[in-house]
Each structure stands twice: as C-alpha cells, then as structure tokens.
C-alpha positions in Angstrom: 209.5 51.3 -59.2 210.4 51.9 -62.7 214.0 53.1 -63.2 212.8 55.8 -65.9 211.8 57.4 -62.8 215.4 58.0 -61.7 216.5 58.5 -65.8 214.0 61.2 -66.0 215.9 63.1 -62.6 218.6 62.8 -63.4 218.2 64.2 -66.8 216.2 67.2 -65.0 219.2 67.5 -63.1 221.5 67.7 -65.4 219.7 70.0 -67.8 220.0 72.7 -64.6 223.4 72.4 -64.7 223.6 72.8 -68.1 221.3 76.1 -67.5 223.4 77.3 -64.4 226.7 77.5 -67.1 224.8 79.3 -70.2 223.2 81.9 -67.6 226.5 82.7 -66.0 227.8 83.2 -69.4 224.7 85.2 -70.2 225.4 87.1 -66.9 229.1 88.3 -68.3 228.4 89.3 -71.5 229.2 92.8 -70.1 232.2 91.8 -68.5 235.3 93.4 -69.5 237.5 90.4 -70.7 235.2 87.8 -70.3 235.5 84.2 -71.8 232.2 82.3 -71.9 232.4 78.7 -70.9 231.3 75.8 -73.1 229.0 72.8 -71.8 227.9 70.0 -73.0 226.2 66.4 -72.1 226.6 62.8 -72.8 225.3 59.3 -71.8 226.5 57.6 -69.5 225.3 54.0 -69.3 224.3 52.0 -66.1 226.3 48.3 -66.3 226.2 45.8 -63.5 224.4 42.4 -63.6 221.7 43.2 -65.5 220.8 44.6 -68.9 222.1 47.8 -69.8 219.1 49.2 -70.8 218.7 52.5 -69.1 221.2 55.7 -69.5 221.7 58.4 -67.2 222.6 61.6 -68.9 225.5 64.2 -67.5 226.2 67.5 -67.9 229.7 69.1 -68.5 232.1 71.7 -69.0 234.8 70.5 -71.0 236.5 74.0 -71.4 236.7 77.7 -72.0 236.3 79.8 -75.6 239.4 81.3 -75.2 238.8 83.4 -78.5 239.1 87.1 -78.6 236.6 89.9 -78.0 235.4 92.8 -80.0 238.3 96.1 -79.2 236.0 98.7 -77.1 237.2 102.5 -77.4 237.2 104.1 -74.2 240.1 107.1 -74.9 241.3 106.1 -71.2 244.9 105.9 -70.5 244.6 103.8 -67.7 242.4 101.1 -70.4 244.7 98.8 -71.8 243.7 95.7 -74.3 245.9 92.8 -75.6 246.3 92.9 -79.1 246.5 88.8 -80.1 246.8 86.0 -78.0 248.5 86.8 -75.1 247.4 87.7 -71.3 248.0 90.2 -68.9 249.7 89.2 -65.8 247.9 90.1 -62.0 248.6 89.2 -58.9 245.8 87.3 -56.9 244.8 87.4 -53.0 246.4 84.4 -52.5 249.8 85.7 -54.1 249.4 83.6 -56.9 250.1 85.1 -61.1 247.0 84.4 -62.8 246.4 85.9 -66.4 243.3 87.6 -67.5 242.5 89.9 -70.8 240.3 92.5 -68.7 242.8 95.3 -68.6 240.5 98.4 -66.8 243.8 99.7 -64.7 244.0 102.1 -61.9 246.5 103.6 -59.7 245.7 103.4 -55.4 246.9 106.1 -52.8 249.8 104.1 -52.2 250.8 104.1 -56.3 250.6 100.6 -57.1 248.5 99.6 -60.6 245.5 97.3 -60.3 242.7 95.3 -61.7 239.5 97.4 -60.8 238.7 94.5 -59.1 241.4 95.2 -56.8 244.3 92.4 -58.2 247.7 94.0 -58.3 249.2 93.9 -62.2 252.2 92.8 -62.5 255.4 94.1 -64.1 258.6 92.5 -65.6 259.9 93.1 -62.3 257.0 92.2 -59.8 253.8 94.4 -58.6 253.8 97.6 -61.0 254.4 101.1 -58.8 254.5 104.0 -59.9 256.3 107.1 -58.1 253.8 110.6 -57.9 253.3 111.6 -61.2 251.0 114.6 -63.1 250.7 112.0 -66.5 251.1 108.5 -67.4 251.2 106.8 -70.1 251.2 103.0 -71.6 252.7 102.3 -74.7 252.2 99.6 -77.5 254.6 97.6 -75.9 253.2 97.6 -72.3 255.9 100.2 -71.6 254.6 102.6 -68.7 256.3 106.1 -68.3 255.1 109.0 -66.4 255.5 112.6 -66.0 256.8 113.4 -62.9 255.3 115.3 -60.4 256.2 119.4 -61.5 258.2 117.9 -64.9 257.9 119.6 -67.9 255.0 118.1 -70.5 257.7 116.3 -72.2 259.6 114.8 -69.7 258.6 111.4 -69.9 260.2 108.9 -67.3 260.1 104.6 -68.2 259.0 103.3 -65.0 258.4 99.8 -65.8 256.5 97.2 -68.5 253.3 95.2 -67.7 254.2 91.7 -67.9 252.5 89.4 -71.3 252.8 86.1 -71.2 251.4 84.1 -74.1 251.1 80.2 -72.9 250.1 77.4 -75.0 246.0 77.8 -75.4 245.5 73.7 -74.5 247.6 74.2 -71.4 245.3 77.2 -69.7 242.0 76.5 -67.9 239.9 79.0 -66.2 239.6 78.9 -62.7 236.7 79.5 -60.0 237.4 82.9 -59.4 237.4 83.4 -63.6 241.1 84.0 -64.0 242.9 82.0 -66.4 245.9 79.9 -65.6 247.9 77.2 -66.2 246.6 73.5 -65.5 248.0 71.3 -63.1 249.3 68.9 -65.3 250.9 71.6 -67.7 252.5 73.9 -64.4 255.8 75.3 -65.2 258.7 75.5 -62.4 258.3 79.6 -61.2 256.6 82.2 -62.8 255.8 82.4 -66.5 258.4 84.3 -68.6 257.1 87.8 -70.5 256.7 87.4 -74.1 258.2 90.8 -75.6 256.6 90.3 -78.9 253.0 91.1 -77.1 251.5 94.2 -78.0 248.4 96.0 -76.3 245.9 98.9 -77.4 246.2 101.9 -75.1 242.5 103.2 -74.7 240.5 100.3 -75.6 238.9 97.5 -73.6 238.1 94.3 -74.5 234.5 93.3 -74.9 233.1 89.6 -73.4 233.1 86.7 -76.1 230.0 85.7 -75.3 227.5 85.7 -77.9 223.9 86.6 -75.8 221.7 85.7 -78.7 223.5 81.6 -78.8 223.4 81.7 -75.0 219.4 82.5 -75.1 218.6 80.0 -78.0 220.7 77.1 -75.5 218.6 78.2 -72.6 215.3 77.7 -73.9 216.3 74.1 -75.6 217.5 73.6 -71.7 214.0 74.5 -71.1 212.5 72.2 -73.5 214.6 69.5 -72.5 214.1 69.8 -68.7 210.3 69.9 -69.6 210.2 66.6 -71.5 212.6 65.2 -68.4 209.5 66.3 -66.2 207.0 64.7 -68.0 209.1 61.2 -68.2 209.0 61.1 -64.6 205.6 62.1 -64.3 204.3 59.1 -66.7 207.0 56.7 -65.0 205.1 57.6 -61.6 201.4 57.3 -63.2 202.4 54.0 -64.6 203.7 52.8 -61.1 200.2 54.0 -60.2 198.1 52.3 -62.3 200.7 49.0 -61.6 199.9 48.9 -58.5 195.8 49.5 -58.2 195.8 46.3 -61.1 197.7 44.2 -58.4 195.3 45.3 -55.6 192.6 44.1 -57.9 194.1 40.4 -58.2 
C-alpha cells in the first residue's frame, strides 16, 4: 500500500488538532481574562533505511498570547482588572498559587474573596477575608478596606492587599485548567513574592485576547487543508485499486 495513504491521515489528523485549539480559543473569546493559545505545524520527516521521501505533518502548541485585553467597564466594586503586566494571585483546588488576569471577585457566607469560579484570591498574607462589612472597597493598589458593619460612611477599615505578582513572560505557561503559572523548569523555591508597583482598575474587567474574526479565517484554511488531506488519501486508495486489478490481469 502506498505510504501517501498514511501521509494523507496523518495530515487529517493533525489539521483536527489544529481545529480543536482555534475553536477553544473561539469558544473564550467571552471569557473574562482569557489568553488565546497559538498553534502551529511542521514536518516531520520519516528516516530509517530507506529514502526519506515521505513527511508526516504535526500539529502544535508552542505557547500562549499572553498580551493584554481590551479594559471592560462594569462600575462593580467587587470587578477588578490588572493594569500592565502583572497577575492576580488565586488559590487552586489543589492548594496550589496559580495567576490569572480574570478578576470577577465575590465575597461567600463565610467572608472569604473568590474567583467566581470558586478559586480563593489571595492576599499578601494568604486567602483574602474579610470581617462583616456594609461597603467595600479596592483601591489602585489592590488595597481592600471596608466599612464595618454599623460604621459611619467614612470609616474605612484596611483589611488586606490582593497579592500581584509579575513573573518573567518566557517563564509562565498556561496550564490544563487555563491558569497561568510558572514552568517546571523556571519554578521558584515557595511562593511568588508580590510586586508592589502593580496597579489594578477598580470597576473594570478584562476582555479575552482573542481576536474571533483571525480564529474563523484559521478554521476554515483547517477546513481546506483537512479537505485536500482527504482527497490525498482517497486517490492513494484508488491508485492501490487500480494496482491491483492491472496485476490480476497479468
């Protein structure tokens, strides 16, 4: 059998994969904090005791647009966007700090801030918790005061500081579970220290990087591609066909 059978699935293959990655960033470009993911593809030849005349093709993602999203203004308190390069520290399931730039905080019953996905956010001093309160507020610096519960108007009360961090950008990778943190090779002994020069936006939420209209146009090459991968394997098979009825005639 012709090995431009196998070239042209594998290349069908690979130009799904390729499809999976620009549809999930296609998915998010709603997503508060979102950073689209970049793919890409490249030859890889077939060596061995023979001529290197077929290549296999294999799709990739080599990294993650860390670049920053449009400012979104929401006029909620409890909305919070990082203003430059830094991240916003939360606290995982597993326990672990991760960093993310999604920054849509809320309070639970039991007072602790969190991720409306349910991470805690952290403070300079651990989880962020916040005593009963009748106002709160978050200022430029990440500082978070409150009013206490009966307090007069004015009567604001520092409570604690959301912890910004601002890593090297070729040291962070985005995980599975879309947080960003550092890579393995790059890990730092403990936690990452808080970079006091951050600054955030109080009432604003940052938009998805993704660009929908550059995600579309790279789906439907994809589309094109995985087509002309079809028909490779489809005149690979009819030659083996027409192979084997001219050695049936001999």
């Amino acid at each position: 059998m012709d090995k431009a059978l196998f070239i042209g699935m594998s290349g069908a293959k690979q130009n799904m994969l390729s499809q999976r990655a620009h549809a999930n960033n296609l998915a998010n470009v709603s997503t508060t904090g979102f950073k689209r993911d970049f793919a890409q593809a490249r030859s890889m030849p077939v060596f061995g005791e023979h001529h290197p005349t077929r290549a296999y093709a294999m799709a990739e993602r080599p990294g993650t647009d860390l670049s920053s999203g449009a400012l979104m203004d929401t006029g909620r308190k409890l909305d919070v966007a990082v203003d430059g390069d830094g991240w916003l520290v939360v606290q995982n399931q597993r326990g672990e700090e991760v960093f993310t730039r999604s920054g849509s905080l809320q309070i639970d019953v039991n007072g602790l801030m969190r991720l409306s996905s349910g991470e805690m956010v952290m403070g300079n001093g651990g989880p962020v918790a916040l005593p009963p309160f009748d106002n709160v507020q978050i200022g430029n610096d990440g500082t978070i005061s409150v009013v206490p519960v009966g307090g007069p108007p004015d009567q604001l009360v520092e409570v604690d500081r959301l912890k910004l961090v601002n890593p090297p950008r070729e040291a962070l990778e985005k995980g599975l579970d879309g947080f960003i943190r550092r890579k393995a090779d790059q890990a730092i002994d403990g936690p990452e220290e808080p970079d006091a020069n951050q600054r955030i936006a109080s009432g604003f939420l940052e938009s998805s990087n993704v660009n929908a209209v550059e995600e579309m146009i790279s789906n439907l090459q994809l589309s094109r591609q995985y087509e002309m991968q079809v028909k490779v394997m489809t005149t690979a098979n009819e030659n083996s066909e027409a192979s084997a009825r001219l050695l049936q005639n001999l």
